[in-house]
N, CA, C and O atoms as a CHARMM CRD file, in Angstrom:
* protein
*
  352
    1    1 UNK  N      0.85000  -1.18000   0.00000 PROA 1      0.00000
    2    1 UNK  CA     0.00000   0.00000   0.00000 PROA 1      0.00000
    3    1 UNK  C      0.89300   1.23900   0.00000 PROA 1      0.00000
    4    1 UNK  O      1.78500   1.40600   0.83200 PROA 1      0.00000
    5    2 UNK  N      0.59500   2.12300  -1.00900 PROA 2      0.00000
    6    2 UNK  CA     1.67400   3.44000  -1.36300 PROA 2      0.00000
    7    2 UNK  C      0.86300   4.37600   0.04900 PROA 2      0.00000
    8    2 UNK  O     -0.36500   4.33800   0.11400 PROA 2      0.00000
    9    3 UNK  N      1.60900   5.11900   1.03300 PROA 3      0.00000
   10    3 UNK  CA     0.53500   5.97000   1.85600 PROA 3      0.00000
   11    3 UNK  C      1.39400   7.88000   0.79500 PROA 3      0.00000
   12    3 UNK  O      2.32700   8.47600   0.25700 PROA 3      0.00000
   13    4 UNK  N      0.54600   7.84200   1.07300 PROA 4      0.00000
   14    4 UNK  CA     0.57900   9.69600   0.70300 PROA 4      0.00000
   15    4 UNK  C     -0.12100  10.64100   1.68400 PROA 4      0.00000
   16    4 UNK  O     -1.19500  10.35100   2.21100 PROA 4      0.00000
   17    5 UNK  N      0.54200  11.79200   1.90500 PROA 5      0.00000
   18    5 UNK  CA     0.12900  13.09400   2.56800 PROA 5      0.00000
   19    5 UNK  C     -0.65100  14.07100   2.01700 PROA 5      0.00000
   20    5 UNK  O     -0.23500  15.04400   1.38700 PROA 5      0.00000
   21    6 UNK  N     -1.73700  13.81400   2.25000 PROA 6      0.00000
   22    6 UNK  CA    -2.18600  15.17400   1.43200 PROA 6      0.00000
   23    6 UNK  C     -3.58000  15.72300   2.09800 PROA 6      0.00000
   24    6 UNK  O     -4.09600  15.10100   3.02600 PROA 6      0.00000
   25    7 UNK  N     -4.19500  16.99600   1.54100 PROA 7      0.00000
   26    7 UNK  CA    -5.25400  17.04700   2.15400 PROA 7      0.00000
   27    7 UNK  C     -6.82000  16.88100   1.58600 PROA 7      0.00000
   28    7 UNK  O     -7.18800  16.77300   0.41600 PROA 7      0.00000
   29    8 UNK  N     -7.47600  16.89500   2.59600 PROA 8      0.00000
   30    8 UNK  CA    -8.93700  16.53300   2.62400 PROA 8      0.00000
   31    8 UNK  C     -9.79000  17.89200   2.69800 PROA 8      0.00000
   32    8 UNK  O     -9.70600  18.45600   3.78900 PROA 8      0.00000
   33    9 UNK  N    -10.33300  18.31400   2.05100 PROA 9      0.00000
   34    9 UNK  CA   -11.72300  18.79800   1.91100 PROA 9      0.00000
   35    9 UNK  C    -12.76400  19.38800   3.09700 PROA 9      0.00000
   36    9 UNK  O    -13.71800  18.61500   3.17700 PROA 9      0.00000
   37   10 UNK  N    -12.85600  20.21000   3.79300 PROA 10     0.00000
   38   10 UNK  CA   -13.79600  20.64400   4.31500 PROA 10     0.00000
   39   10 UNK  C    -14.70100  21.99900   3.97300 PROA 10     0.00000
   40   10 UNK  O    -14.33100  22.63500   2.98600 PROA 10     0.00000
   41   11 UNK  N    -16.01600  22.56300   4.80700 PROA 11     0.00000
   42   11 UNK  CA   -16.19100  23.62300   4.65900 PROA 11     0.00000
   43   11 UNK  C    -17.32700  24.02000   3.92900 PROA 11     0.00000
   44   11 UNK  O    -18.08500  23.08800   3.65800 PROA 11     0.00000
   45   12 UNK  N    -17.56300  24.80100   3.65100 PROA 12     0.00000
   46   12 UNK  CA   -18.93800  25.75200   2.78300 PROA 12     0.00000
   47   12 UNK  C    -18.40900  26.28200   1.52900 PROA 12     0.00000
   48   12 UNK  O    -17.32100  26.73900   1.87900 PROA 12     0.00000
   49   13 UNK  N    -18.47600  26.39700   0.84400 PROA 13     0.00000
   50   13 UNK  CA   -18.26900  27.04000  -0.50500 PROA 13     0.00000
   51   13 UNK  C    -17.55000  28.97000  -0.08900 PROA 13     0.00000
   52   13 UNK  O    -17.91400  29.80400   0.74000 PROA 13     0.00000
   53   14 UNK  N    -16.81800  28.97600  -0.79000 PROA 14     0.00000
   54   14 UNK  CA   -15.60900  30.31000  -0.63400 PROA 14     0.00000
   55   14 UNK  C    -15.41200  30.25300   0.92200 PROA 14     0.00000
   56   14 UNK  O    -15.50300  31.32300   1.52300 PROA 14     0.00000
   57   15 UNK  N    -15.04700  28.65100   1.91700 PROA 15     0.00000
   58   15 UNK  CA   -15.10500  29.24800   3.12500 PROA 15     0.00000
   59   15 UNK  C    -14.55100  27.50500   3.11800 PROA 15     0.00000
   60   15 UNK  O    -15.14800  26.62800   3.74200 PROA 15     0.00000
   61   16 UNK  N    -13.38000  27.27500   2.33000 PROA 16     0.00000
   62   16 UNK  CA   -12.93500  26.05200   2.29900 PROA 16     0.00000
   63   16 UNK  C    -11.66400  26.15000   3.29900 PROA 16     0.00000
   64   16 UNK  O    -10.74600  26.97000   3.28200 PROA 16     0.00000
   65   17 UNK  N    -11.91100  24.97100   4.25000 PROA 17     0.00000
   66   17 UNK  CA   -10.85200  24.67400   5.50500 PROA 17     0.00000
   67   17 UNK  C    -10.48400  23.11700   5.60000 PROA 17     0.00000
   68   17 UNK  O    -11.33100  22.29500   5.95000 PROA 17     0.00000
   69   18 UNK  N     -9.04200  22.72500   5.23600 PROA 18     0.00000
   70   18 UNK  CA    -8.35900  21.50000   5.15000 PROA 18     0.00000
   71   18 UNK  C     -7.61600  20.55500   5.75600 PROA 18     0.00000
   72   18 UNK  O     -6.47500  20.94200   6.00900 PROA 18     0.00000
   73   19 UNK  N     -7.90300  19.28100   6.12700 PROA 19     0.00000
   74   19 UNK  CA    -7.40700  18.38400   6.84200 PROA 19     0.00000
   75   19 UNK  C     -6.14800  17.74600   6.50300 PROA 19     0.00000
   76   19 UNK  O     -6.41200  16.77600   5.79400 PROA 19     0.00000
   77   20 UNK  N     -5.11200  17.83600   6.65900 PROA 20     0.00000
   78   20 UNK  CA    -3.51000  17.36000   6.43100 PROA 20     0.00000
   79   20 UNK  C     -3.63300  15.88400   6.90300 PROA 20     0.00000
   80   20 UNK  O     -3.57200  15.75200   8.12500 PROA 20     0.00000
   81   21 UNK  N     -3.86800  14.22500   5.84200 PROA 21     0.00000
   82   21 UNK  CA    -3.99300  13.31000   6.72600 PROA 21     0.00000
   83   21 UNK  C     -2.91600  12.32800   5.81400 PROA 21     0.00000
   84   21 UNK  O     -2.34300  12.77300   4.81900 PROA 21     0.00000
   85   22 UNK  N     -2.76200  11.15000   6.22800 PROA 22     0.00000
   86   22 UNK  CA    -2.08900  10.07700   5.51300 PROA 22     0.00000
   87   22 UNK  C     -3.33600   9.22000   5.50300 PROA 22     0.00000
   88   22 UNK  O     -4.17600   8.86700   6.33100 PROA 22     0.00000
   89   23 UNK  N     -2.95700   8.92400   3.42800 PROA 23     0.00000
   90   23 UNK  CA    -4.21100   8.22400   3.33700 PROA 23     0.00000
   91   23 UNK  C     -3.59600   7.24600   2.24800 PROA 23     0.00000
   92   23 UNK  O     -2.77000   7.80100   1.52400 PROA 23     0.00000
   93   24 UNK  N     -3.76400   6.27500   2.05700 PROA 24     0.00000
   94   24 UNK  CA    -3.87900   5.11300   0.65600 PROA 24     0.00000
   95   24 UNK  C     -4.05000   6.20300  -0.63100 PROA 24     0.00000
   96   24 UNK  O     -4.83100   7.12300  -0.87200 PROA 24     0.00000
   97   25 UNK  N     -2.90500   5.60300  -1.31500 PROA 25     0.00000
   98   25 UNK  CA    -2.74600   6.81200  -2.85400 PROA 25     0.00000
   99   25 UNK  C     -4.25300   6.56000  -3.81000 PROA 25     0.00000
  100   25 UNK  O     -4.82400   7.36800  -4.54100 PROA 25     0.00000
  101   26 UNK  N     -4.57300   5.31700  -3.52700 PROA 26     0.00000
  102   26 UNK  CA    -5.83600   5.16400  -4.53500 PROA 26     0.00000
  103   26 UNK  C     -7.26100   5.55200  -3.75200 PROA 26     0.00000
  104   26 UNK  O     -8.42300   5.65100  -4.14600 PROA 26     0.00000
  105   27 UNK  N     -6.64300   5.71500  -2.51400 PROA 27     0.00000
  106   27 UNK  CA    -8.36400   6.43800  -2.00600 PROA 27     0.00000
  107   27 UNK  C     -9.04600   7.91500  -2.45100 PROA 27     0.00000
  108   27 UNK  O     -8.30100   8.89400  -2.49200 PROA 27     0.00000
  109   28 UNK  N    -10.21600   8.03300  -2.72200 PROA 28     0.00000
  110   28 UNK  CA   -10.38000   9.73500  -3.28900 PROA 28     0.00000
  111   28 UNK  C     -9.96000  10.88700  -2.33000 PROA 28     0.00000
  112   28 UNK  O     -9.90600  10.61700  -1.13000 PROA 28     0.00000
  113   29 UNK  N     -9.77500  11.66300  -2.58700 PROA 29     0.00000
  114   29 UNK  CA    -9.80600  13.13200  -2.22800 PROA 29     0.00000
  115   29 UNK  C    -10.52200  13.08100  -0.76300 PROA 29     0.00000
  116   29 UNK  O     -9.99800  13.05600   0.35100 PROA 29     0.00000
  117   30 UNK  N    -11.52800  13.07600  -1.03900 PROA 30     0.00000
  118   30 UNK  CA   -12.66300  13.08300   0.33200 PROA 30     0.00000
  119   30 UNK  C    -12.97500  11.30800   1.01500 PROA 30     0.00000
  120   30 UNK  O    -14.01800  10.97100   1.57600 PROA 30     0.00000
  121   31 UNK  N    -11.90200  10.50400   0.79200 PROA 31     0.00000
  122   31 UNK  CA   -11.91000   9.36400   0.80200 PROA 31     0.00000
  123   31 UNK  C    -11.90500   9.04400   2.72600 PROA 31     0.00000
  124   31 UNK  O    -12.17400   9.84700   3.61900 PROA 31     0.00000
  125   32 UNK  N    -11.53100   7.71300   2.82500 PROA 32     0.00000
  126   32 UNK  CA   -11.83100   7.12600   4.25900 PROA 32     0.00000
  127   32 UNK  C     -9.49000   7.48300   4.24100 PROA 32     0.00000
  128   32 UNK  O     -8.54500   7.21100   3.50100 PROA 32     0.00000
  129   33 UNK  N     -9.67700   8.05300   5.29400 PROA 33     0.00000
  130   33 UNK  CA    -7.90100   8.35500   5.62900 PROA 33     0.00000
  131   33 UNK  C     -7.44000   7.18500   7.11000 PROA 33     0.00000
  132   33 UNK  O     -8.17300   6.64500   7.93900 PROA 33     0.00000
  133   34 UNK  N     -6.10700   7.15100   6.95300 PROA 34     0.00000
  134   34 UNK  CA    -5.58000   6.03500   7.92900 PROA 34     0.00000
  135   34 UNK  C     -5.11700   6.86200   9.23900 PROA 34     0.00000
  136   34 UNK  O     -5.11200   6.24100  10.30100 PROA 34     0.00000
  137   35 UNK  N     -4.66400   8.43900   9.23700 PROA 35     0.00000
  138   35 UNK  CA    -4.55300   9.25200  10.26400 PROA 35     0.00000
  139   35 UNK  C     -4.64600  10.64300   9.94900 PROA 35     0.00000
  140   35 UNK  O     -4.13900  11.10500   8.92700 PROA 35     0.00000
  141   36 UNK  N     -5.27000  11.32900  10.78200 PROA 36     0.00000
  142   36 UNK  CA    -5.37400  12.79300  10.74300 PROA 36     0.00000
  143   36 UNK  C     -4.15600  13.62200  11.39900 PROA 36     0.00000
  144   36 UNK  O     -4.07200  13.50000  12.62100 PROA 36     0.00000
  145   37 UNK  N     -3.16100  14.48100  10.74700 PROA 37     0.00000
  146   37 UNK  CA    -2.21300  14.85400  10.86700 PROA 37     0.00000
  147   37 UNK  C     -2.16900  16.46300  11.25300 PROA 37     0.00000
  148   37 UNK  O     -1.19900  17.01300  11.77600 PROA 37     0.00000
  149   38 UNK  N     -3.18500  16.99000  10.95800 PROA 38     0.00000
  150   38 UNK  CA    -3.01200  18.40300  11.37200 PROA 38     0.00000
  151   38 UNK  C     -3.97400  19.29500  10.32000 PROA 38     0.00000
  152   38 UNK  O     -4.95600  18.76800   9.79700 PROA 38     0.00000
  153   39 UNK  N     -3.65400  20.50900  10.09100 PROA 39     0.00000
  154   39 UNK  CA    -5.06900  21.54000   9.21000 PROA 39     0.00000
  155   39 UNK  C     -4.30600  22.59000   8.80700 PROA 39     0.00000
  156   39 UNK  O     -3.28200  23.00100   9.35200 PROA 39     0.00000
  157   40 UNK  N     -4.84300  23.00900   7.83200 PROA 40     0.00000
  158   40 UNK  CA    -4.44200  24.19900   7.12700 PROA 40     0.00000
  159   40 UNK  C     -6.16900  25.08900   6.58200 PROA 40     0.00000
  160   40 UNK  O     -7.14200  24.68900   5.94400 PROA 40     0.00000
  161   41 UNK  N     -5.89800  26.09700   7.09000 PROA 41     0.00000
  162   41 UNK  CA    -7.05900  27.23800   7.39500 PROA 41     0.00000
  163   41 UNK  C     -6.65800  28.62700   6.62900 PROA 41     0.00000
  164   41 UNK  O     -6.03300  29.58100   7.09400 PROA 41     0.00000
  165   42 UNK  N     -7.11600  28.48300   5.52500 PROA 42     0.00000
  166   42 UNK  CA    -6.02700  29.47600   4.49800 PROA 42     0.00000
  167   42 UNK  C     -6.85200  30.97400   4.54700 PROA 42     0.00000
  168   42 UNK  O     -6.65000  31.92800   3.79500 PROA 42     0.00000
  169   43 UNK  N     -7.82500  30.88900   5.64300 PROA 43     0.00000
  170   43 UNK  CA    -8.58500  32.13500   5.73200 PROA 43     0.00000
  171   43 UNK  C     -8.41100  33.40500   7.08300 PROA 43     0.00000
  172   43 UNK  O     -8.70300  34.59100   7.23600 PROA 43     0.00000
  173   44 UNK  N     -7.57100  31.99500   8.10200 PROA 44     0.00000
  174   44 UNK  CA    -7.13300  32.59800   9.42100 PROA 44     0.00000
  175   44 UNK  C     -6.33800  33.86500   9.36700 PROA 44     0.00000
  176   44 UNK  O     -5.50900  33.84800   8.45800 PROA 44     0.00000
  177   45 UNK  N     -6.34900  34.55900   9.82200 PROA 45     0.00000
  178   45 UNK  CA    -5.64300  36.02800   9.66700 PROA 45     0.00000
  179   45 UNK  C     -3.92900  35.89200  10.44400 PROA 45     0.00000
  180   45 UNK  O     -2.95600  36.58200  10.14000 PROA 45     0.00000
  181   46 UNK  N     -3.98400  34.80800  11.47600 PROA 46     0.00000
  182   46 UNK  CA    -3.03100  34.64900  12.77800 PROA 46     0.00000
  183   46 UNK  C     -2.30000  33.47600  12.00300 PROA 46     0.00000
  184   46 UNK  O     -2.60500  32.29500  12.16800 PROA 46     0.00000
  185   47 UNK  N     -1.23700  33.94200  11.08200 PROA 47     0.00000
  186   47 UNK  CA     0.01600  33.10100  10.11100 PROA 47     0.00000
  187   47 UNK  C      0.09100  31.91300  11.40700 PROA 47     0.00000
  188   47 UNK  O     -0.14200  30.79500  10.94700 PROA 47     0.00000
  189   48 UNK  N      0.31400  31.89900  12.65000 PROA 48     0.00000
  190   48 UNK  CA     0.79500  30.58500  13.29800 PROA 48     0.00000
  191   48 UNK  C     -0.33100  29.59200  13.26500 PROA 48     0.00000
  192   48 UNK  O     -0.02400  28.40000  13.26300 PROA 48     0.00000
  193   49 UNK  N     -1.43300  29.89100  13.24200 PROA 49     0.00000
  194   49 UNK  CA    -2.84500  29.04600  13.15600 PROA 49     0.00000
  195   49 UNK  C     -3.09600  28.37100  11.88700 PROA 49     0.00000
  196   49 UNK  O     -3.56000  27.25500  11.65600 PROA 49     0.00000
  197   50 UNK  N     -2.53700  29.63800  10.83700 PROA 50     0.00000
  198   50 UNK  CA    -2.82600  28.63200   9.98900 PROA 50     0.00000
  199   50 UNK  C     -2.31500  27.49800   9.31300 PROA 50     0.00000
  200   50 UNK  O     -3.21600  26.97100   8.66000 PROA 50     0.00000
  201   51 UNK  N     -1.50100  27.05800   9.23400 PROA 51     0.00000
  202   51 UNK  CA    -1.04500  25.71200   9.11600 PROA 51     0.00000
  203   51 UNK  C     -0.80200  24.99500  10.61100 PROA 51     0.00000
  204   51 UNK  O      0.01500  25.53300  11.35800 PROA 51     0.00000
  205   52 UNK  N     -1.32400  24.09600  10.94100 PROA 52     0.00000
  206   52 UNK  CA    -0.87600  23.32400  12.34900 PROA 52     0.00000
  207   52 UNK  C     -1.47200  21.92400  12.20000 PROA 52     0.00000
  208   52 UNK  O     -2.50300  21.30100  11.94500 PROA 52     0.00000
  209   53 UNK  N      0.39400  21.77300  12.65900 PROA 53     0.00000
  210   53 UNK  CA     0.42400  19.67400  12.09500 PROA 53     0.00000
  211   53 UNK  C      0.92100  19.09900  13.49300 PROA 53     0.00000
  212   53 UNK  O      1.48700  19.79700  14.33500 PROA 53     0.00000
  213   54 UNK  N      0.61700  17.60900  13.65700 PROA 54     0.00000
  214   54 UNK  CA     1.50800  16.41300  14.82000 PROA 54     0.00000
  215   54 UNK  C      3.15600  16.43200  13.98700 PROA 54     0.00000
  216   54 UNK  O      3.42000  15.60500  13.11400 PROA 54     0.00000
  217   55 UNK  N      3.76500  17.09000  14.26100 PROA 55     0.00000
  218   55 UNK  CA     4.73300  16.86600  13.74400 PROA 55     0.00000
  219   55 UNK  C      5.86600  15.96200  13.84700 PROA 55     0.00000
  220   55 UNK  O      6.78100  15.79400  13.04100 PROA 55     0.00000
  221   56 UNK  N      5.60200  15.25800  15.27000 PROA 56     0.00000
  222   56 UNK  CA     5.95400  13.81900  15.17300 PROA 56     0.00000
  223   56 UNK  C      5.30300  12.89300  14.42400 PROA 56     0.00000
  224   56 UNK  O      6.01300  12.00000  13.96300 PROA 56     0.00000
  225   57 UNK  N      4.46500  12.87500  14.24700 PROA 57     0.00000
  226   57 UNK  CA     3.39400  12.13700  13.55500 PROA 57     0.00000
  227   57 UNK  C      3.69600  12.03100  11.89200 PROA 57     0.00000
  228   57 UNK  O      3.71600  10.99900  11.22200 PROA 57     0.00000
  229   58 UNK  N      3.92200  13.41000  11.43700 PROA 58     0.00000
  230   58 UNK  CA     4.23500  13.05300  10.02000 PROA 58     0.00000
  231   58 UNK  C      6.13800  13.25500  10.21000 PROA 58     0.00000
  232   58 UNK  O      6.60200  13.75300   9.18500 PROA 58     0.00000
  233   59 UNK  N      6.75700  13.08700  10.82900 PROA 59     0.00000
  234   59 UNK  CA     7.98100  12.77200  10.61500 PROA 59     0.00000
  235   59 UNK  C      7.78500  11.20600  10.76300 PROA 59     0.00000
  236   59 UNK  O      8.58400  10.68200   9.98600 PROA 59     0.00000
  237   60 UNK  N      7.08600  10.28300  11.40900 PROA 60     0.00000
  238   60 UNK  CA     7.19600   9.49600  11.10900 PROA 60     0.00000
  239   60 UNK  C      6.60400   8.98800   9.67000 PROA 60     0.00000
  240   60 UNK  O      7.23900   8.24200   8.92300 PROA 60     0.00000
  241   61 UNK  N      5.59500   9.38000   9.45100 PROA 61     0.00000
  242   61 UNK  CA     5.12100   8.68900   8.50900 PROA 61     0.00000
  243   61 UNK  C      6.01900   9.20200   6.99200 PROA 61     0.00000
  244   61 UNK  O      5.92000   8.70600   5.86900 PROA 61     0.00000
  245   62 UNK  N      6.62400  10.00300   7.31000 PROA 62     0.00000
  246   62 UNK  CA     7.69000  10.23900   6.08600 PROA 62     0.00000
  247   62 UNK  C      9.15100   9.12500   6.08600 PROA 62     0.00000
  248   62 UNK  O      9.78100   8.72200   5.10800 PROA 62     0.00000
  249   63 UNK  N      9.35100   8.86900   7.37300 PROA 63     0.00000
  250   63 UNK  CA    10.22300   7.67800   7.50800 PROA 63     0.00000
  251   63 UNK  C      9.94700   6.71900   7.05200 PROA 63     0.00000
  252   63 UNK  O     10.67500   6.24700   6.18000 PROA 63     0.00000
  253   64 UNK  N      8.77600   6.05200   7.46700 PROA 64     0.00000
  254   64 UNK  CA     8.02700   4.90300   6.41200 PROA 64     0.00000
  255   64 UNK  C      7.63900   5.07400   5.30000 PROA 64     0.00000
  256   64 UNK  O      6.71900   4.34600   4.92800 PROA 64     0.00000
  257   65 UNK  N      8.13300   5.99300   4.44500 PROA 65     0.00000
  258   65 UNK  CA     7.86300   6.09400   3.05100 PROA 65     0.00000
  259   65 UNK  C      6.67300   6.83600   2.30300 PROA 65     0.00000
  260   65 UNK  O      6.59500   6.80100   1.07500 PROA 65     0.00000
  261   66 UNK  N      5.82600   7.45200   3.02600 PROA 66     0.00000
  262   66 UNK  CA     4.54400   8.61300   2.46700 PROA 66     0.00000
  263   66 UNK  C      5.30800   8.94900   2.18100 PROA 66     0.00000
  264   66 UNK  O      6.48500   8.96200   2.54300 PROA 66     0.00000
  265   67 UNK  N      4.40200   9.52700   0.96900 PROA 67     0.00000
  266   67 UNK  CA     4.76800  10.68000   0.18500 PROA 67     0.00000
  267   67 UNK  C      4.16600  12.03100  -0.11600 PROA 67     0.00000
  268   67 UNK  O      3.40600  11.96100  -1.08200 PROA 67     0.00000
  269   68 UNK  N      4.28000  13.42900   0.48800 PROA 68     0.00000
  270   68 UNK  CA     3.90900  14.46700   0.60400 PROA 68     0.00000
  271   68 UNK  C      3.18100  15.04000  -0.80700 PROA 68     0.00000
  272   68 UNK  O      4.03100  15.04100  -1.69700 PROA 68     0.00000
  273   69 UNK  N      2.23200  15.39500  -1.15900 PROA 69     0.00000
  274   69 UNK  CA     1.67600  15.86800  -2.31400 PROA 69     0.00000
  275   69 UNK  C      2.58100  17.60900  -2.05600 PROA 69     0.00000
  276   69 UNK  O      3.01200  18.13300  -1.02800 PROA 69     0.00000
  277   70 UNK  N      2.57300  18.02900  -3.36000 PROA 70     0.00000
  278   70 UNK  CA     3.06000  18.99800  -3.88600 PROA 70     0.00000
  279   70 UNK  C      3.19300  20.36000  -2.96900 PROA 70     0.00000
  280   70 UNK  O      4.10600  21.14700  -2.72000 PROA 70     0.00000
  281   71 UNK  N      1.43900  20.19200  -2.49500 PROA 71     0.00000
  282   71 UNK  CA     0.62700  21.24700  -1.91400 PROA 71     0.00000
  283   71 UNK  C      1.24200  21.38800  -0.37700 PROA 71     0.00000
  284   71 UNK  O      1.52700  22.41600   0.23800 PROA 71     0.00000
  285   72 UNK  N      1.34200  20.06000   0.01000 PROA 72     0.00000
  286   72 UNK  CA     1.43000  19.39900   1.56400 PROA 72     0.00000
  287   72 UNK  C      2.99700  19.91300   1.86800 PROA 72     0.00000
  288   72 UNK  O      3.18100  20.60300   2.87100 PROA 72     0.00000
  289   73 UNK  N      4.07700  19.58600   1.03300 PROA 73     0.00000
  290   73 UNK  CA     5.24600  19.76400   1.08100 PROA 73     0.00000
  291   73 UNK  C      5.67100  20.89100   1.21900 PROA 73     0.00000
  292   73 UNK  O      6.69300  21.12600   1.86400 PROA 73     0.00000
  293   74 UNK  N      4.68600  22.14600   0.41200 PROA 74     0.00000
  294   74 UNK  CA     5.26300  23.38200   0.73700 PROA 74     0.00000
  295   74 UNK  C      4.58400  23.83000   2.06100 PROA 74     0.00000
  296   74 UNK  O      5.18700  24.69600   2.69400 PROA 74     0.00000
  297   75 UNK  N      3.35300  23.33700   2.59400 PROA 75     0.00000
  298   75 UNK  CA     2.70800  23.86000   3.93800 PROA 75     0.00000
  299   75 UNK  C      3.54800  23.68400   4.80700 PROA 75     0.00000
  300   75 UNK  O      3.64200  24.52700   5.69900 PROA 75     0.00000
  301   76 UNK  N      4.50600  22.39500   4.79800 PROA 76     0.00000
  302   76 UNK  CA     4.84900  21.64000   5.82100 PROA 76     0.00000
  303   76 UNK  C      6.07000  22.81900   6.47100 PROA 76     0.00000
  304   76 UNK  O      6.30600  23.19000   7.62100 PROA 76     0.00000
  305   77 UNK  N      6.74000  23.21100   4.99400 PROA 77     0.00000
  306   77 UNK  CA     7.70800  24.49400   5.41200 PROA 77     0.00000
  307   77 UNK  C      7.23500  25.07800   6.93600 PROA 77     0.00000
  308   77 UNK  O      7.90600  24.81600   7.93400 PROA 77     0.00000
  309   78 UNK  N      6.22100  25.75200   6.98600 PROA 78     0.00000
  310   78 UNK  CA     5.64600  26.97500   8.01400 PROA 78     0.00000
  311   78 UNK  C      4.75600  26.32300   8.88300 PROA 78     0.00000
  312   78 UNK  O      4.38800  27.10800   9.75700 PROA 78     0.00000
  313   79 UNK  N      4.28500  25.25700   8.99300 PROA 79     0.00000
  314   79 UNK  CA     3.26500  24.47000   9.56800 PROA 79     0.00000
  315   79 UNK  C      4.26400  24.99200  11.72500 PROA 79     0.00000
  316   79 UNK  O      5.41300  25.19700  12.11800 PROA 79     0.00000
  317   80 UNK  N      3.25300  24.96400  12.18700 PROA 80     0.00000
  318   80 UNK  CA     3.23900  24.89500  13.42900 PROA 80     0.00000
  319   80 UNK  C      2.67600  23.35900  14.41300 PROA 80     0.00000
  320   80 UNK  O      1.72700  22.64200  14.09900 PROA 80     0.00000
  321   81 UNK  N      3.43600  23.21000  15.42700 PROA 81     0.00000
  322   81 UNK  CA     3.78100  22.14200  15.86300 PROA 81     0.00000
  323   81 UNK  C      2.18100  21.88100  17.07500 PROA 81     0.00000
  324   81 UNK  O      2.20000  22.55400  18.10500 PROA 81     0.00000
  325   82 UNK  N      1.08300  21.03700  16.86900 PROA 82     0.00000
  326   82 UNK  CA    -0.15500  20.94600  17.60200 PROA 82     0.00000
  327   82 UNK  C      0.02100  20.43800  18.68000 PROA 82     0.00000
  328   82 UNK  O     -0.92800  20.25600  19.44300 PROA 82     0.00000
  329   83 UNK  N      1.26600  20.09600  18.99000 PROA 83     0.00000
  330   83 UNK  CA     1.72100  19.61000  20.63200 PROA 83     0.00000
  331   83 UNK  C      3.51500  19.47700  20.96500 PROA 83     0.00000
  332   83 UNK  O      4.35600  18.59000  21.11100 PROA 83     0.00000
  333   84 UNK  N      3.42100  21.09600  20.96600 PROA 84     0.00000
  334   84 UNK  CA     5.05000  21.00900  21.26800 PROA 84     0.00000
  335   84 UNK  C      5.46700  20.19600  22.36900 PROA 84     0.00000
  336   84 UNK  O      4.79600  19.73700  23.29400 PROA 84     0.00000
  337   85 UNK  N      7.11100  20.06000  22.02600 PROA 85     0.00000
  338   85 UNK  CA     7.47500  19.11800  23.65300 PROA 85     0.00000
  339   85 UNK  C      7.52200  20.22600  24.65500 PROA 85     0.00000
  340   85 UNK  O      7.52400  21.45500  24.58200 PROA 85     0.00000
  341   86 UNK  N      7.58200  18.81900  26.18600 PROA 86     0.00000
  342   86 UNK  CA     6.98800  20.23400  27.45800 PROA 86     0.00000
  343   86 UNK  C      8.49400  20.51300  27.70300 PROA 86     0.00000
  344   86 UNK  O      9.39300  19.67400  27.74300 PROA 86     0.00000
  345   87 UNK  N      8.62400  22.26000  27.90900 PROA 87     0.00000
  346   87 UNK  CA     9.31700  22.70300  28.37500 PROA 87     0.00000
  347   87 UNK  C      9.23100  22.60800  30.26400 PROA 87     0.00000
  348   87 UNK  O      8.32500  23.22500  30.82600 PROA 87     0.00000
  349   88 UNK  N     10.02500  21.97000  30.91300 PROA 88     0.00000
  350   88 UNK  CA    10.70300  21.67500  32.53300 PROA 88     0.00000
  351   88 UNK  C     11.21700  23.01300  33.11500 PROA 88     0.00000
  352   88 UNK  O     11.72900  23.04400  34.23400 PROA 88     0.00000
């Protein structure tokens, strides 16, 4: 099974908000996904909100071989971390 990164579909029409997940390359667009990885909200005004990923989560799944779609790869640049480690 090829896994790929990419995103999913949410939202109302001119008010579209996106799910960052790892899913099976032959599943659709709006298909059944294997994990939900984080969101991208391309309407948020607050740059740190809008991209926010598990970023352990897809470092692993890039170790095991997903593969980031086009779109996903450049978010991932600026993406913010949905559970930093705890600072002691």
């Amino acid at each position: 099974m090829a896994v790929k990164i990419r995103l999913k579909r949410f939202g109302r029409k001119h008010r579209a908000f996106w799910r960052i997940n790892a899913v099976d390359s032959r599943s659709p667009r709006d298909g059944k996904v294997i994990e939900e990885l984080g969101y991208y909200d391309p309407i948020t005004k607050d740059a740190a909100k809008r991209v926010v990923v598990n970023k352990a989560r897809v470092e692993h799944w890039l170790k095991v071989g997903a593969q980031p779609s086009e779109t996903v790869a450049a978010l991932l640049v600026n993406a913010t971390d949905s559970n930093p480690p705890a600072v002691s």
